[in-house]
N, C-alpha and C positions, 0 to 999 in steps of 0.2 A: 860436402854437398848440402845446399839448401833447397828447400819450398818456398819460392814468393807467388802471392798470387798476380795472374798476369796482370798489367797494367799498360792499355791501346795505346796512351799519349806519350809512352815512351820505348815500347816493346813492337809496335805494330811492321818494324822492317823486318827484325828476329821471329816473329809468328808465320809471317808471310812465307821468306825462308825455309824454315822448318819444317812446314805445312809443304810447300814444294817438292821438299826432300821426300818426306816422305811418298808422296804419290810417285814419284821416279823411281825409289825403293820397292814399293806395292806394285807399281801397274806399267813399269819401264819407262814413264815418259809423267812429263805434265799437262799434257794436252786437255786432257776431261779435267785439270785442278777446277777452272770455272771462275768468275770474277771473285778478284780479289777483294774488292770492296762491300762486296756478297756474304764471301769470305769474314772477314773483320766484322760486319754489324751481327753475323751471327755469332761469336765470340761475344763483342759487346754482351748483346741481350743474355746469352746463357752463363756469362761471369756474373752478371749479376743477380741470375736465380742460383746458381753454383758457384758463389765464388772462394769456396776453398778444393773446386775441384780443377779450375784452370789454372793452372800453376804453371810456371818457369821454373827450370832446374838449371841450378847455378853453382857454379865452383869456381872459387878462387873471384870471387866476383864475372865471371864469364857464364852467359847462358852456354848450358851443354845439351837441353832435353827441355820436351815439354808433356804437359797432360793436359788431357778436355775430358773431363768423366762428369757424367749427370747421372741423373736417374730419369725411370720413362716407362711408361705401361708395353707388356708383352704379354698376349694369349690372358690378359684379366688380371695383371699381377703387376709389380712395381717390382722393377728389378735396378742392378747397376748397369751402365753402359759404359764404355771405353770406346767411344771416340775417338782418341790419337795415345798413343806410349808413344815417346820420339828422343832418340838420344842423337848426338852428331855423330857422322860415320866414325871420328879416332875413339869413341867411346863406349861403338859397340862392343860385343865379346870379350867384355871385362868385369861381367857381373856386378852392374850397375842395374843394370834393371830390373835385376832384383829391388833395390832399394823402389823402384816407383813402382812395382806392383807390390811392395809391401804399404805405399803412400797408398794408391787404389785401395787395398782391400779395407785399410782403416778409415778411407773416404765411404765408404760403401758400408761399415761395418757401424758407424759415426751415425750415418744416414738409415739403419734398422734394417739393408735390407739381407737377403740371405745369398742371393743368385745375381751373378753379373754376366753379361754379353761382350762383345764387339764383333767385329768382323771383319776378316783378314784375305786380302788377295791370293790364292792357292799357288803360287809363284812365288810368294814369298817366304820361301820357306826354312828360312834364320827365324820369322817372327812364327810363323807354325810350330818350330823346335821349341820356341819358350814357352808360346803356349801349354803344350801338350805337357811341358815339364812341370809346369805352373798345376796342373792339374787341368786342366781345360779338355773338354769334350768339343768336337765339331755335332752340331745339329745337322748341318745341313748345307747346300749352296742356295745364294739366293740371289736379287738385282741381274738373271740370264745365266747363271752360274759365273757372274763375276768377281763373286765373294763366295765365304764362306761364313759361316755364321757357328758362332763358338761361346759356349759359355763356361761357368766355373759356380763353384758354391761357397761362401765363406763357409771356413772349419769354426 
């Protein structure tokens, strides 16, 4: 399993993808995913403030997963954020993702900060069970209660 970081001029049909997938995973459908092109310049712009946080995960030369982790102000503080963990469906529940939330916390750990976020659809609850295993606390629901909002602390 490698880390490349993403690269739009030849990865942009495989993020699109990805990205899809998961909002069908999270939210049963793609409907709210929202333009794709919307999509990709936000990628652009934030690989290139993060760009060892947007990464492709590849094996055997085949992407299998991807990451979008930044950092970002919350309640006065500069925390981690996680954006997307995305592995392809043959790859879930194979303790793979372990490996990218070990990539996160050294992306975040790299980066000084102590406290990371994202936020997960309450439905989905394979990515809930890692969380919580990962150590992650739920804060809270937020966006209508259509998320939840979770964080963790580097040890």
């Amino acid at each position: 399993m490698n880390f490349i970081r993403i690269d739009l001029e030849t990865q942009r049909e495989t993020l699109i993808q990805f990205r899809k997938d998961s909002f069908a995973v999270s939210f049963g459908s793609i409907e709210k995913f929202g333009d794709e092109e919307d999509y990709l310049k936000w990628v652009a712009a934030k690989s290139i403030q993060f760009p060892d946080g947007f990464i492709l995960v590849m094996e055997d030369e085949r992407p299998i997963g991807q990451l979008e982790l930044t950092l970002t102000e919350y309640e006065g503080r500069i925390i981690g954020y996680v954006n997307l963990y995305y592995l392809i469906p043959d790859k879930r529940g194979c303790g793979l993702g372990r490996k990218l939330h070990e990539y996160a916390m050294g992306f975040f750990a790299k980066n000084g900060v102590k406290e990371y976020h994202l936020r997960v659809s309450p439905s989905n609850l394979a990515a809930l069970s890692f969380y919580r295993k990962a150590g992650m606390e739920e804060i809270g629901p937020e966006l209508d209660e259509k998320v939840i909002r979770m964080r963790g602390f580097l040890t």
